[in-house]
C-alpha positions as CSV (number, residue, x, y, z in Angstrom):
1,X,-17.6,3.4,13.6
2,X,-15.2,5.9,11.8
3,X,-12.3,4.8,10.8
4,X,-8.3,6.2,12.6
5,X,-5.5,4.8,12.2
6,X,-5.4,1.8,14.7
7,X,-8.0,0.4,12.1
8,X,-5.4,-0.8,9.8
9,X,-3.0,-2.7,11.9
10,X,0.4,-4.0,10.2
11,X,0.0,-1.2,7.3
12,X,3.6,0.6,8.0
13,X,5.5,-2.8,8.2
14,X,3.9,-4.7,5.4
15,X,4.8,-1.8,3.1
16,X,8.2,-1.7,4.4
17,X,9.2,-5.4,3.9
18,X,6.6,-6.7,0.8
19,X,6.0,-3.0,-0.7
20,X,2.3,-3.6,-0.9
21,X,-0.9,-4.6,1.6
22,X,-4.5,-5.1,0.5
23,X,-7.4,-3.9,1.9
24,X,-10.8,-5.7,1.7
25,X,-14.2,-4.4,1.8
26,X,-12.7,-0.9,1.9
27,X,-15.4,1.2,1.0
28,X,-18.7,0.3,2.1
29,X,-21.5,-0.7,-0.3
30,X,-22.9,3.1,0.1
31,X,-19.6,4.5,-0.7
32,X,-19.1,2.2,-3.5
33,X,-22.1,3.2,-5.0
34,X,-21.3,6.3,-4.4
35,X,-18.1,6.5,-6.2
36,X,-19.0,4.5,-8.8
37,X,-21.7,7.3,-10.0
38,X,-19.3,9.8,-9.8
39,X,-17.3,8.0,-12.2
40,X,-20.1,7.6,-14.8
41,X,-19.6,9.9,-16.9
42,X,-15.9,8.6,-17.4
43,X,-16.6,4.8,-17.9
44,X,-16.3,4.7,-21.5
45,X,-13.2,5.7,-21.5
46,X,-9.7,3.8,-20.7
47,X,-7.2,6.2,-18.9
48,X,-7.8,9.5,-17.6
49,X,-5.3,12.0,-16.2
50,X,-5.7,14.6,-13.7
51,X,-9.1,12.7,-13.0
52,X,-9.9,14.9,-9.6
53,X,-9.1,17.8,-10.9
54,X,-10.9,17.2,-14.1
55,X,-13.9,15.5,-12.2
56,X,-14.3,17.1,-9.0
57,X,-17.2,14.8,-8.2
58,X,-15.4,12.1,-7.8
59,X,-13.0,13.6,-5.7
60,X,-16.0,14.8,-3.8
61,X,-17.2,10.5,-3.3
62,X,-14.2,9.4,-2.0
63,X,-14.0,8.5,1.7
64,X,-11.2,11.2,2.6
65,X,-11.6,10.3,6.2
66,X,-11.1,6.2,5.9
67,X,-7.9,7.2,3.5
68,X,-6.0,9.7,6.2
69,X,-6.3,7.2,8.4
70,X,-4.6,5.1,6.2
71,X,-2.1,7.2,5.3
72,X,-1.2,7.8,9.0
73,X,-1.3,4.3,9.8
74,X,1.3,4.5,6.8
75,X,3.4,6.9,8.6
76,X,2.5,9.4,6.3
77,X,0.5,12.2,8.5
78,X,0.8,15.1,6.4
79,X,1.0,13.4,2.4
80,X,-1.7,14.9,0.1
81,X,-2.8,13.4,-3.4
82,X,-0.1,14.6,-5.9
83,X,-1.4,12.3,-9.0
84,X,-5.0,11.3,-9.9
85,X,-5.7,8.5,-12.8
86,X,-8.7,6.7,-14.0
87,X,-7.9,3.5,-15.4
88,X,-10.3,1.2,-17.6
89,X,-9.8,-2.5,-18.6
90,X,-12.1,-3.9,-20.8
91,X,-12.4,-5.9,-24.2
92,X,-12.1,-3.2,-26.5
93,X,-8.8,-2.3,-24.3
94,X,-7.3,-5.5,-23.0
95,X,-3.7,-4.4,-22.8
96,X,-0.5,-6.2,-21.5
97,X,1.8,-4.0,-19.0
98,X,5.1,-5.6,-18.6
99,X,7.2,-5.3,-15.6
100,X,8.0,-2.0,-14.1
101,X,8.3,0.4,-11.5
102,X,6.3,3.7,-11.4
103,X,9.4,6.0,-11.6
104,X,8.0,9.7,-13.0
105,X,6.1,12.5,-11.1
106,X,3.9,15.1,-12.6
107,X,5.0,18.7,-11.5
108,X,4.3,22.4,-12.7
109,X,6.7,23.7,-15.0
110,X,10.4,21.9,-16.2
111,X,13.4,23.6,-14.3
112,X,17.1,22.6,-14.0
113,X,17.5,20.4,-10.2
114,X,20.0,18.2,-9.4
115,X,18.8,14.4,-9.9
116,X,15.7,15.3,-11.6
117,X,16.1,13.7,-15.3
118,X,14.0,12.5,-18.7
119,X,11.6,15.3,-18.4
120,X,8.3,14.4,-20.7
121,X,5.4,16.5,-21.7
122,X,1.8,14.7,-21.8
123,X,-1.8,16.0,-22.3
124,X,0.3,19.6,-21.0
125,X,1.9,18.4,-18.4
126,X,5.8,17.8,-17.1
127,X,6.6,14.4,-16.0
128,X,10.4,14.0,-14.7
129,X,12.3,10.9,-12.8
130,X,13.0,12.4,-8.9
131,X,15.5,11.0,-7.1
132,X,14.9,7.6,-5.6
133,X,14.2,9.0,-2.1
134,X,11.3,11.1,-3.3
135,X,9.7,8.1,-4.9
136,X,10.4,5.6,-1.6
137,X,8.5,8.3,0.3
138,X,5.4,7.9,-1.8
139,X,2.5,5.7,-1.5
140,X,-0.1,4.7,-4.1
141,X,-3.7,3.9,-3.0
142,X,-5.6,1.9,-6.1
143,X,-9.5,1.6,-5.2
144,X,-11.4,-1.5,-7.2
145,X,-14.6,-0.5,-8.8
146,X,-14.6,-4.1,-10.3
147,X,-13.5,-7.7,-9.5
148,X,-10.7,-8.9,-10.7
149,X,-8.4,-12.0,-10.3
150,X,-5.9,-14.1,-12.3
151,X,-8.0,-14.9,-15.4
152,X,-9.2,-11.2,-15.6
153,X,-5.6,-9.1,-15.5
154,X,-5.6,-8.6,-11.9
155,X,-2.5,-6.7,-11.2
156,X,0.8,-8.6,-10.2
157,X,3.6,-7.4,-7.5
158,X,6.7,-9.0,-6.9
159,X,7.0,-8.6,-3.1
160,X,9.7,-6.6,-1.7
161,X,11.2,-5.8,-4.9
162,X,11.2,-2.0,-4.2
163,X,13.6,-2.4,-1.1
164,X,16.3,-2.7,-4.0
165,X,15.7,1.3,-5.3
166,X,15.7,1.8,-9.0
167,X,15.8,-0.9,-11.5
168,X,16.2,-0.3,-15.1
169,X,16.2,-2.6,-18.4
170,X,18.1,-5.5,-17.7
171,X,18.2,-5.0,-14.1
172,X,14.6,-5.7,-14.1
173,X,14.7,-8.9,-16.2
174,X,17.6,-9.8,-14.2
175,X,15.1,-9.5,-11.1
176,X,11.9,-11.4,-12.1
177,X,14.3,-14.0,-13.8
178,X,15.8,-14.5,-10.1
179,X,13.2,-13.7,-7.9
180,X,11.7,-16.7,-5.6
181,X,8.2,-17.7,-7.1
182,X,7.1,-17.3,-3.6
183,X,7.3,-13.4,-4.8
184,X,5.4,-13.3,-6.9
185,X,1.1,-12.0,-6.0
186,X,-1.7,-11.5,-8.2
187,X,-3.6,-9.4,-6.1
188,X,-6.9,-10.6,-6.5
189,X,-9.4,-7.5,-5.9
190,X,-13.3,-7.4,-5.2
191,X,-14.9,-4.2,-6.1
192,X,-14.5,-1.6,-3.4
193,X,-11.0,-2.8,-2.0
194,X,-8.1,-1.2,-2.1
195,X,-4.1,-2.0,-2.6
196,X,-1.6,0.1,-1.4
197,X,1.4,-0.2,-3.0
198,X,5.2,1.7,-3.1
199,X,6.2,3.0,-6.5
200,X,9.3,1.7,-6.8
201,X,7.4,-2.0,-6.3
202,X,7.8,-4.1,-9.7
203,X,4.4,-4.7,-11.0
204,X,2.2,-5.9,-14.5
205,X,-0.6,-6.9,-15.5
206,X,-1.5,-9.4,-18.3
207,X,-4.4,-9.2,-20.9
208,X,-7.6,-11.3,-19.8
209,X,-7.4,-14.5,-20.9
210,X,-10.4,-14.3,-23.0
211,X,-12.7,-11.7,-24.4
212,X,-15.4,-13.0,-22.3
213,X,-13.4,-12.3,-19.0
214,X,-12.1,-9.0,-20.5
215,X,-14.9,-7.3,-18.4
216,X,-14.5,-3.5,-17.3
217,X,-11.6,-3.5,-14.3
218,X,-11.8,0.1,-13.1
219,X,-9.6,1.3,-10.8
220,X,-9.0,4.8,-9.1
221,X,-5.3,5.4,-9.0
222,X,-4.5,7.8,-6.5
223,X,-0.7,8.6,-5.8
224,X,0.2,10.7,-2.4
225,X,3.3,12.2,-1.1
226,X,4.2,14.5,1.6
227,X,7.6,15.2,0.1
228,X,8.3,19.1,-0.5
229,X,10.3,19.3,-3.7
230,X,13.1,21.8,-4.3
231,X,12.3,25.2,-4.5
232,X,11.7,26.1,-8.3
233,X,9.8,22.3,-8.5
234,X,6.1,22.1,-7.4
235,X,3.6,19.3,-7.7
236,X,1.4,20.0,-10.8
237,X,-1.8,18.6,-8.8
C-alpha cells in the first residue's frame, strides 16, 4: 500500500505540542537495504555535509513518496530538503553533544537582511541565524540506519521545549535545570525508523557508555522547509 498522508495520523499535533514524533519501521527492509548501500561508500566517515548533493545515490534510495506524505501530514505541502547530513557514531568517534537547539541555515552567498545574524563559513558554505519564524517553520526528518537506545547515545529531546522560541546560554541551562523529568525522551531508534523533530527542540546526545556499545549509529539528517527567504537570500541546497 503506498503511503499519503492519512498514514501518519497525529503527526501535525504531536509536533506542535512535544516538538518531535517517532516513526517505527519507516522504511521497509528493501528500502533499508537499499539506502544503506547507497551510503557505503560514506560509512567510514563521521559527518558529511551536503551529503545528497555530494552522493546523489543516496538521494536517489530514499523513499521520496513515504516522506511527502509525511511532510503533508506535517502541514508542510510544498517544503523541499534545504540541508543534507551524514552522521556517524562509533568508537573511534564517540562524542558528547550537549544541549541545544539547531539554530543556523545553510544559504548561497552572505548579504545584509534584517534578522539574519553570526554568519559562518564551513567546508564553503554560509551558515547564518534566521529569524525564529523561519526556523519554527522547519522540520527535520532523521532516518536510523542503526539501533540505538540509552546505553548507545540515542538522541535525547526535551519535549515541548521549542514552543519557547530561541534559547541561548543560560537560558538553556535555566530550562533543562527546570524542566519536569517527565520531559525528558531518549528516543530509542531501530534501524530504519525515523524522528521527526522541530529545530528549535532542545536536544543531546551522550557518548556510549562503553567502547563495546560504541557501535556505528548512522543517521540521515535531512532538514526541509518551504519557507521562501528574502530576496538577495537563497537556500544553498
Amino acid at each position: 500500500m503506498s503511503a499519503t498522508s492519512n498514514s501518519y495520523p497525529g503527526i501535525a499535533e504531536n509536533l506542535g505540542t512535544q516538538g518531535f514524533a517517532l516513526l517505527p519501521e519507516f522504511l521497509n527492509p528493501a528500502e533499508l537495504f537499499q539506502l544503506e548501500q547507497a551510503c557505503q561508500p560514506i560509512s567510514n566517515d563521521y559527518g558529511v555535509r551536503l551529503v545528497l548533493q555530494s552522493h546523489p545515490a543516496i538521494a536517489l534510495a530514499l523513499p521520496w513518496k513515504k516522506i511527502h506524505a509525511v511532510l503533508k501530514a506535517a502541514g508542510m505541502h510544498n517544503a523541499k530538503p534545504v540541508r543534507s547530513i551524514f552522521f556517524n557514531k562509533n568508537a573511534e568517534h564517540n562524542w558528547l553533544v550537549a544541549w541545544h537547539q539547531d539554530m543556523t541555515i545553510c544559504v548561497d552567498q552572505r548579504m545584509d537582511a534584517p534578522g539574519y545574524t553570526k554568519w559562518t563559513l564551513k567546508n564553503g558554505v554560509h551558515h547564518v541565524e534566521p529569524p525564529s519564524n523561519v526556523l519554527e517553520s522547519m522540520l527535520t526528518l532523521r532516518i536510523a540506519l542503526d539501533a540505538a537506545n540509552h546505553d548507545n547515545a540515542a538522541l535525547k529531546v526535551m519535549a515541548g521545549s521549542h514552543r519557547y522560541g530561541k534559547l541561548k546560554g543560560q537560558q538553556v541551562d535555566a530550562y533543562i535545570e527546570n524542566a519536569a523529568q517527565s520531559d525528558m525522551h531518549v528516543c530509542a531508534m531501530q534501524a530504519g525508523d525515523v524522528l521527526l523533530m522541530k529545530p528549535l527542540l532542545l536536544h543531546a546526545s551522550d557518548k556510549a557508555t562503553h567502547t563495546a556499545l560504541a557501535t556505528q549509529r548512522r543517521v540521515l539528517h535531512l532538514e526541509f522547509s518551504a519557507t521562501i527567504l528574502p530576496e538577495t537570500i537563497f537556500w544553498f541546497e
